[in-house]
N, C-alpha and C positions, 0 to 999 in steps of 0.2 A: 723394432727391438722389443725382446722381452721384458715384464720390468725388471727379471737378473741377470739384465743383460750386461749393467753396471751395477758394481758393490765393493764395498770395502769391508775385509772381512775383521770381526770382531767376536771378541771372547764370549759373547753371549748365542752364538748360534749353535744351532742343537745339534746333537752329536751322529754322527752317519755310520751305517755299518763297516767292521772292517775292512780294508781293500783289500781284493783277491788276486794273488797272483803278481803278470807282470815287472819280477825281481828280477830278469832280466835289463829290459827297457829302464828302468829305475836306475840301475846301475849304469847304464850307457848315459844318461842323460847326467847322472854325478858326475864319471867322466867327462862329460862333453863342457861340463860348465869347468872341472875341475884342471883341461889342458887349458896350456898358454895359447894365445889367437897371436896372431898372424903378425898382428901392430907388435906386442910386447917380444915375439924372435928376433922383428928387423928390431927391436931396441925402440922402438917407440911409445910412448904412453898410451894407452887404450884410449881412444876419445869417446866414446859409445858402450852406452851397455848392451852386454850381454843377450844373445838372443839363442834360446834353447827352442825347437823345432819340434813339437812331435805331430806324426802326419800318418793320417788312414783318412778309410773309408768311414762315410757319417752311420753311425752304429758301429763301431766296432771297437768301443771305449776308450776314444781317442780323448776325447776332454774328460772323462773320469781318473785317466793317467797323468793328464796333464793336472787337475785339480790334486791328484796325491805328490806327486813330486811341489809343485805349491805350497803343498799343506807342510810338507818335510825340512821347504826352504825356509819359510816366511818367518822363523826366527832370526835370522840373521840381518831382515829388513825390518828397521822400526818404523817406518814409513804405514806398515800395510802392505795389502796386495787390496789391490783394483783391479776389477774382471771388466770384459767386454764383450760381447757379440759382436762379431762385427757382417754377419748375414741375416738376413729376413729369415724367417723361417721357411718362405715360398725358395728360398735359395737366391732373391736379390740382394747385392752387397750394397751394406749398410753407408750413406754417404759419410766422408770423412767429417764434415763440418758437424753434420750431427752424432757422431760417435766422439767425439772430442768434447763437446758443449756436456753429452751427458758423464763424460768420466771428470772432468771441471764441477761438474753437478757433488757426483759423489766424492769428489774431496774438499767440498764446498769452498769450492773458489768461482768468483762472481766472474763472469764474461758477456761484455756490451754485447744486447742485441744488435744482430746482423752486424755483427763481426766476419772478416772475411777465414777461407778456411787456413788458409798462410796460417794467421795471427792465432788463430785457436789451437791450432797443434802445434803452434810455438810456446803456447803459456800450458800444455800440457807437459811438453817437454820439460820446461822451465820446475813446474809446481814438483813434476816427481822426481827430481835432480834433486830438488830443496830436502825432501822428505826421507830419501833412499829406499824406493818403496820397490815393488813388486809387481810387475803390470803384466795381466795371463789376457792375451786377446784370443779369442776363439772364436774357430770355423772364420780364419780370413782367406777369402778366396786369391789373392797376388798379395807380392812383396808392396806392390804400390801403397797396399792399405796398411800396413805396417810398419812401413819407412818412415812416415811422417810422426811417427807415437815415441820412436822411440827416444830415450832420454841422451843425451848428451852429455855422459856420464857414467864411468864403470861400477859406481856405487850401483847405481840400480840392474834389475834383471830382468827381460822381456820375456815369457815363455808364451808360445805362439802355436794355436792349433791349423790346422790345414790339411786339407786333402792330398796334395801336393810339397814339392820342394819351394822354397820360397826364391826363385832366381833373381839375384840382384842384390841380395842384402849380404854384403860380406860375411866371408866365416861363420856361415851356419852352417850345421851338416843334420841332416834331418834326423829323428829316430822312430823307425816305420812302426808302427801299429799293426800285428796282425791278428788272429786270433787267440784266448788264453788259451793255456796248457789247460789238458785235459784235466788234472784235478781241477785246479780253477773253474774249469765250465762244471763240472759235476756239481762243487760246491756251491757253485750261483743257482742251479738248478735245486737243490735242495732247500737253499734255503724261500726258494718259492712255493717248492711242493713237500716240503718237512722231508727230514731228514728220513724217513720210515721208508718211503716209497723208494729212495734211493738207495738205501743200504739192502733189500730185500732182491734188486738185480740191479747190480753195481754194474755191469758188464752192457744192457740196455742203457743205463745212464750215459755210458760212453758213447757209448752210438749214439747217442742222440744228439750230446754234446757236438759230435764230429758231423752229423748231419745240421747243425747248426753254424759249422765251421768255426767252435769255440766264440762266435761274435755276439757281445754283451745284448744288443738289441734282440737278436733272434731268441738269445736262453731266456730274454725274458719274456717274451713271447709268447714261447713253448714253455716255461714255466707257471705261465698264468691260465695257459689253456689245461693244462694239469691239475691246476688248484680249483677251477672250477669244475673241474669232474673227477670228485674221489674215487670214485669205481674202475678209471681209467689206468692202465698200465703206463710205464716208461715205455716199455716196448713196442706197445700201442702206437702209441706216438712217434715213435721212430721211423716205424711202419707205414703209417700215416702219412709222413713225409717223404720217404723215399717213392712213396707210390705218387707223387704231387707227378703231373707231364713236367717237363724240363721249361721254363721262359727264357725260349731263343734268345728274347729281341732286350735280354737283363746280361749287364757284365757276368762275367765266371764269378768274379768276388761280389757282388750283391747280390745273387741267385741264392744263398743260403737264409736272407733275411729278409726276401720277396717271399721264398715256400715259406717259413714261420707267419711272412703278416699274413701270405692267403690262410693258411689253415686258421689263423684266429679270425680274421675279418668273415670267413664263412661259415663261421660255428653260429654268430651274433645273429641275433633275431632283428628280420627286417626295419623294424625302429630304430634302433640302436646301430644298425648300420647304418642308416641313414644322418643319424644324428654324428657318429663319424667321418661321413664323410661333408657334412654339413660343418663340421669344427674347423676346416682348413680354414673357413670366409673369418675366425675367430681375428680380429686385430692383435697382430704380434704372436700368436698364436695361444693366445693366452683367455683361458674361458673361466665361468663359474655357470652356478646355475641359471643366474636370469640372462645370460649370453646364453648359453644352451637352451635353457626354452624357449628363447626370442628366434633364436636359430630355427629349433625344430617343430617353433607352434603348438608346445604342448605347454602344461603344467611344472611352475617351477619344484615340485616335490619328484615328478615324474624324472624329470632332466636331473637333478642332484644323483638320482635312485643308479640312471643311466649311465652318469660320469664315476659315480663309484665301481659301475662293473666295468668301466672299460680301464678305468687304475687298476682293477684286478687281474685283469687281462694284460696289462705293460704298454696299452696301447696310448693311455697318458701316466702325466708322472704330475704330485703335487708338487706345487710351486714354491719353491720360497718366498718368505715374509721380507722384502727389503726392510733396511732400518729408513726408519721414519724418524726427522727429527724438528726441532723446531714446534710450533702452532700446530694441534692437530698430533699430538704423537702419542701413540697407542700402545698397551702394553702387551708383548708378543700371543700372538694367537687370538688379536680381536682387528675388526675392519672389516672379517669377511663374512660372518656370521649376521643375520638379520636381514640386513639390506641387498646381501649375495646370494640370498639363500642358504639351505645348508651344503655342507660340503666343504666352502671353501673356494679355494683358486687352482687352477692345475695347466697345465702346460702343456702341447701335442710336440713330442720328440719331430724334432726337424728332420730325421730318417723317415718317418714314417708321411710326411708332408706329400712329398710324390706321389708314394703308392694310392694314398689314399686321394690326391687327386686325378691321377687315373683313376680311380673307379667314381667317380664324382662324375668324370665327363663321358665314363660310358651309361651311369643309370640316371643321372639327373638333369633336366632340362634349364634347358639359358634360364628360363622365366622364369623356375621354382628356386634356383639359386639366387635370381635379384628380389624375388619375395624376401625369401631369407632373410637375404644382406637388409634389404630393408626396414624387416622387422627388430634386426639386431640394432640399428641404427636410433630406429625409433626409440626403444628402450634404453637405450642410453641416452637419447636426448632428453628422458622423463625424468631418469636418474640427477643427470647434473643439473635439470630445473627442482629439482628437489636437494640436491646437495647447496645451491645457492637461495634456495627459499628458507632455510634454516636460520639465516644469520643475518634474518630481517626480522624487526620487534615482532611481539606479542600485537595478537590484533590488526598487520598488517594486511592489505591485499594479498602479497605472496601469500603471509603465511595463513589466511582463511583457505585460498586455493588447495594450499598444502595437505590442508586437513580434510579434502578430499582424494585425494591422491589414496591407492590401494596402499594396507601397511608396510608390505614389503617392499614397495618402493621407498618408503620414508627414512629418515637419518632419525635417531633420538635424542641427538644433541648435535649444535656445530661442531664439536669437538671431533667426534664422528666422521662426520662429514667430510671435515676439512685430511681426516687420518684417510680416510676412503680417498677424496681426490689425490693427495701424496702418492697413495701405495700404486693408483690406476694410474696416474699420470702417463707412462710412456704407451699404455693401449688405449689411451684416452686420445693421444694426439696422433696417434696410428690410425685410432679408428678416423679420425679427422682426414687424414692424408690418403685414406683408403676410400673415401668417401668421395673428395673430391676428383681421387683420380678417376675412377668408375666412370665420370662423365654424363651417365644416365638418371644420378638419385641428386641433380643439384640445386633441388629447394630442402630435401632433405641435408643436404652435406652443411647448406648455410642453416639453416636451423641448429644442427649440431654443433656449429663454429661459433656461433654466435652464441649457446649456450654454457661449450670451453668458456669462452671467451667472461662469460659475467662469471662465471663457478671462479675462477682463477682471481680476477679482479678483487671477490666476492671476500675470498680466504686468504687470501695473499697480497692482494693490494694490485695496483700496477706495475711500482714500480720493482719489487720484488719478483711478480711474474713477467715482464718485459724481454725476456730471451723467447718465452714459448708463445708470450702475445705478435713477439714480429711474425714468428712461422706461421701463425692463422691467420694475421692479418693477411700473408702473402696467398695462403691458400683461399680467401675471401674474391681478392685481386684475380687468381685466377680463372674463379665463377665466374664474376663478372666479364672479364672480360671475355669470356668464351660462348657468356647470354646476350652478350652485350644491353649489363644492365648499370647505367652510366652512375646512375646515382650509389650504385653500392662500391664502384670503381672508383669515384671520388670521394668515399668513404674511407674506403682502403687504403689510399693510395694517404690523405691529411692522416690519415694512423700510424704508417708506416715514416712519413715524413718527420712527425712528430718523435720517434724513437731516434730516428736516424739526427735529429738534430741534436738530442739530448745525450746521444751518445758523441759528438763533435764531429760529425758527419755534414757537415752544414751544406756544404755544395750537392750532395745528395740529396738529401732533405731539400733543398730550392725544385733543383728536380721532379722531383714528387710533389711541391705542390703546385708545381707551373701542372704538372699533367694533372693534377687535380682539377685546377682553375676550368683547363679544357672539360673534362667529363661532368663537373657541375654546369658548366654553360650549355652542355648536349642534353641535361638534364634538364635541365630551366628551373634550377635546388637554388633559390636565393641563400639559403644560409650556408650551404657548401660553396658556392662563388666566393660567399662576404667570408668564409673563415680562409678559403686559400686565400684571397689576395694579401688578409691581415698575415696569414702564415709567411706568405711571399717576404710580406714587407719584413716581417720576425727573423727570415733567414740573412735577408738584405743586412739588418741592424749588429746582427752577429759576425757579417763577414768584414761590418764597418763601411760598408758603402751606406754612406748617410742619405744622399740626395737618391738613391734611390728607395729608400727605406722609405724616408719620406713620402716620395710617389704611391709606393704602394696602400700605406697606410692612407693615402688622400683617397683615393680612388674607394676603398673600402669604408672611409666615413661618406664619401659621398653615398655610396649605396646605403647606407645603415638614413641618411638623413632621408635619403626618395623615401624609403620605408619607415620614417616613425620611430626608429628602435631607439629609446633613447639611453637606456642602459650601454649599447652599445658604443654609441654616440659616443659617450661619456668617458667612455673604455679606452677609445680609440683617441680621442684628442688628449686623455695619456699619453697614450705609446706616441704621439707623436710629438709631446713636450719633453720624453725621453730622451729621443732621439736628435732633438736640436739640440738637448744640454748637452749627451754626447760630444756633438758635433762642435760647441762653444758657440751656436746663437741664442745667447739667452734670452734676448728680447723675445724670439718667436716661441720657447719655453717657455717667458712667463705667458705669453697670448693663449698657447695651448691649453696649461696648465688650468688658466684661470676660466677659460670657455669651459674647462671639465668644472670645474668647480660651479661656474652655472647652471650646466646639466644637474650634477646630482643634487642641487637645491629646488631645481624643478620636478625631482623625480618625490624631490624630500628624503634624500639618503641623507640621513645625518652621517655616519660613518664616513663616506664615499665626498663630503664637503671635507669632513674634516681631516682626512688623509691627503686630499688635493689639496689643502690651504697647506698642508705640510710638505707636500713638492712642491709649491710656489714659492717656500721659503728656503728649502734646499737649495733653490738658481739663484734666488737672490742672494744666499752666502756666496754661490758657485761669483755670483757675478764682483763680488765683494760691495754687498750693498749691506753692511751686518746689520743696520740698525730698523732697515726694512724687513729684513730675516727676521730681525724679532718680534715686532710688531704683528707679521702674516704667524708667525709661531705664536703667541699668545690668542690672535681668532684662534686657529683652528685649535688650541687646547679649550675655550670657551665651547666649538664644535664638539669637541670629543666627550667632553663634561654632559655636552644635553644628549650626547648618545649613548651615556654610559658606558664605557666601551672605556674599562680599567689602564688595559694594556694600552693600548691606544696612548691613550692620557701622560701614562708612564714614558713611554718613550719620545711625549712631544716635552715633557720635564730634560729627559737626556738630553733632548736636542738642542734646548735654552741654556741647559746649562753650558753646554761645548759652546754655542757661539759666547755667553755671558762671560766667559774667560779670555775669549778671543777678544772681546771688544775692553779687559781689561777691570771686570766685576766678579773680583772669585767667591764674596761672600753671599753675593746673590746665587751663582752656580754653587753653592755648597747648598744651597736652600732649596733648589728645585732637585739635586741629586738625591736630598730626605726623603723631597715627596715621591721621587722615584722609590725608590726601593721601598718605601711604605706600601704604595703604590702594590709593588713585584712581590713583596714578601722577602725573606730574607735567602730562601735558598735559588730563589730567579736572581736575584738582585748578584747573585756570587757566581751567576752563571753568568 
């Protein structure tokens, strides 16, 4: 997906030229929203909103009509309109789960990673019912993909692009796209080539128009092949076109906009075509400069110089600025500049994807196309090791590395940075999933993934990015297991485990890390064995099977103990004094509790005594032993005292005071709750 694949439009986006034409289509589409359906004749209440249809061929301004009727509606929804894509630009349909995740995104509503696709396009449903918004999905290839979006609710309105009728979805009745009236084409025409050139043979403007079959994509076309040659006639051009041979092996209705790409695709100088037809490898289709020169191995001034003349040409179109918001948010018109080169960002028209990949597989070879890709890959791998090298101190490794790094790779600020990963975000994880599908680039694709992977951490945190960290993770999963490389598969799989638990996935998450356990033991990864088995036992404890939690966590201190770890050690005869309190055998809590508390005296963690002597006194309340609770709570406040460690101290004061009340001393609990909150400060102490 493009990154305007999802948006929510807002008052602040700049203003687009008038819409031409069309009054027709515009009008049936009012009608169509404006008759009763089908439920409200029989007398029934609409249970569904609304779904208005408009359908043609890609080029022929099927989503620029469907964006003005939008634009005409969206008052009456205070919700918003929310856009989608719901095709690749290669013309693969976009999966539901992630077309859902990203319209969630832009109405920033949170959804558990690896969420199933059910649950996602139910809280899609749900969220735009809530709002009464506006949902325009575009270029959905079936009903299939748009059944599941829509609201359950007549307040809101679907308006839904398509090549097709959408069969299945009740009570829609389509309204076709065909070409604009000839004034319309004349006037699109002009205003690529000024008006002069048009008004001087009004009569060739028509022809041309009609040799274009009035279709938005083709006038723009031929109107850019116009604007690049002042000396050139309308009639010229007309001429030009008619004399094209006919392409058999092209529909009747896309032969008008196949002759317009050939005449501009063979005007372009050998570079430039190349670099054309090298744009389709673009992820999401979506380029700037350092994509285009990584593409075409030249010079990022060169590539910017190139993307500007094929915008003039209509063969791309600039992209929109999604809103960025949160960490990292930029004030419009910056993010692309510097670091993108100049130019900008720009988009290859999804019509134009085909043609130009037919002539891709007549002039260019397998090899020069996985160069390519590879070179585009690598450059992005540079970038986001630069976008995550930023927002490490002064002075750091990263950032000495940094400061070699070429300048137009570098960020000037995290702020930067973090606005760049936001706005690339959906060609960042494209390029990701473009990467790994290829099959051929896969030290390059985990290098890449692994790079997402810290950039996002980096700027975002975990758990914040945690929807896009499960899809790498899985795309990680898939490397390995296709190199079979066990250690990054045991890697992947405690990652993946790890989401799935914290999202209450827990019998999933056990899953993933039994299959972990196996691929670290193919591995012979002692710390991938020692972390699944503890994970094992982590799922066990969650689903409340004690005696097995137990087990596991045995089995994992045993290994930490063959190997010395004693931090571990220490960790783990925790979890496993946890889990008998759980369970109500306090006896074998306190044994645990208090072997940790011998580790970390041997380690010399003062902290890690003094938090153990304070779970040792927790069982001992647990067991009703208060006077013992107070006793082990008074050490470990002594503990916490020689580790300075404020907080700490503070809340081993709470703890005395709650049992000192219990045992029947409120005045001593008033005295340890002082030193609390002296302790906390006044505005912790009210938290």
């Amino acid at each position: 997906m493009t990154d305007q694949a999802v948006d929510v439009d807002s008052p602040g986006q700049a203003a687009e030229p008038p819409f031409l034409g069309r009054r027709r289509e515009l009008d049936d589409l009012r009608a169509d929203l404006e008759r009763a359906g089908l439920n409200t004749i029989s007398g029934r209440k609409q249970p569904r909103a609304r779904v208005l249809l408009v359908a043609g061929r890609p080029g022929s301004g099927r989503t620029a009509l469907a964006d003005e009727i939008t634009r005409r509606l969206r008052g009456g929804y205070p919700g918003g309109v929310v856009r989608a894509v719901l095709t690749e630009p290669g013309g693969e349909p976009v999966p539901a789960e992630r077309c859902a995740r990203d319209i969630l995104g832009a109405l920033g509503v949170e959804a558990p990673p690896g969420e199933a696709e059910d649950g996602l396009t139910q809280r899609v449903r749900e969220t735009l019912a809530a709002r009464r918004a506006l949902l325009l999905l575009d270029d959905a290839t079936d009903a299939e993909q748009v059944d599941p979006l829509v609201p359950d609710t007549a307040d809101c309105l679907v308006v839904a692009v398509s090549r097709g009728p959408l069969t299945g979805i009740p009570d829609v009745r389509p309204c076709t796209v065909g070409g604009l009236d000839s004034a319309a084409a004349v006037e699109m025409l002009g205003r690529r080539t000024g008006a002069v050139r048009i008004t001087v043979d009004p009569q060739a403007a028509e022809s041309l128009a009609e040799e274009c079959g009035g279709q938005p994509a083709a006038l723009l076309l031929a109107g850019g092949w116009l604007a690049a040659r002042p000396t050139a006639s309308v009639a010229d051009l007309a001429r030009r076109l008619r004399e094209l041979p006919p392409d058999l092996d092209v529909p009747e209705g896309d032969r008008p906009l196949a002759r317009a790409f050939r005449l501009a695709y063979e005007s372009l100088p050998p570079a430039a075509a190349r670099l054309a037809r090298l744009l389709t490898l673009a992820p999401a289709g979506l380029t700037d400069a350092h994509v285009a020169s990584a593409l075409a191995g030249c010079s990022v001034q060169d590539a910017a110089a190139t993307l500007r003349d094929l915008v003039g040409l209509g063969m791309l179109r600039p992209a929109p600025t999604p809103a960025v918001t949160g960490p990292g948010r930029l004030p419009a018109g910056r993010g692309d500049e510097g670091v993108h080169g100049p130019g900008g960002r720009y988009v290859l028209p999804g019509c134009l994807v085909p043609l130009l990949r037919a002539r891709s597989a007549a002039h260019d070879r397998p090899g020069e196309l996985q160069l390519a890709r590879a070179r585009m890959l690598e450059r992005t791998v540079r970038l986001l090791r630069s976008c995550r090298a930023i927002t490490e101190p002064e002075g750091s490794p990263a950032r000495t590395q940094l400061a070699a790094v070429p300048r137009a790779l570098r960020f000037p600020t995290a702020v930067a940075a973090a606005g760049w990963l936001r706005v690339h975000r959906p060609a960042l994880l494209a390029a990701a999933r473009l990467a790994v599908a290829d099959g051929e680039l896969d030290t390059l694709a985990r290098r890449l993934v692994a790079a997402l992977v810290r950039a996002l951490a980096a700027h975002e945190g975990t758990e914040a990015a945690a929807p896009d960290l499960y899809g790498l993770h899985h795309l990680v999963l898939d490397v390995a297991e296709r190199r079979g490389l066990h250690r990054e598969r045991a890697a992947a799989l405690l990652n993946i485990g790890d989401l799935d638990a914290r999202t209450g996935r827990t019998r999933d998450a056990l899953a993933r890390y039994r299959a972990a356990l196996d691929a670290g033991r193919a591995a012979q990864d002692h710390y991938a064995t020692g972390r699944a088995m503890e994970s094992v036992g982590g799922a066990y404890q969650g689903l409340e099977d004690f005696p097995r939690a137990c087990d596991w966590y045995g089995r994992a201190l045993a290994q930490r103990l063959s190997r010395g770890e004693r931090a571990d050690e220490a960790r783990l005869h925790g979890r496993l004094g946890a889990v008998h309190a759980q369970a109500g055998a306090y006896g074998e809590a306190l044994r645990e509790w208090r072997a940790a508390v011998a580790c970390y005296r041997r380690l010399d963690d003062l902290p890690g005594v003094a938090r153990a002597l304070s779970e040792v006194a927790r069982v001992q309340e647990y067991a009703d032993r208060p006077h013992d609770s107070l006793r082990t709570c008074e050490e470990a406040l002594e503990w916490a005292g020689l580790a300075e460690d404020e907080r700490l101290r503070a809340a081993l004061h709470l703890r005395l005071a709650d049992t000192l009340e219990r045992v029947g001393d409120p005045a001593a609990a008033a005295l340890h709750r002082t030193r609390a909150n002296r302790l906390l400060g006044p505005d912790e102490a009210r938290a």
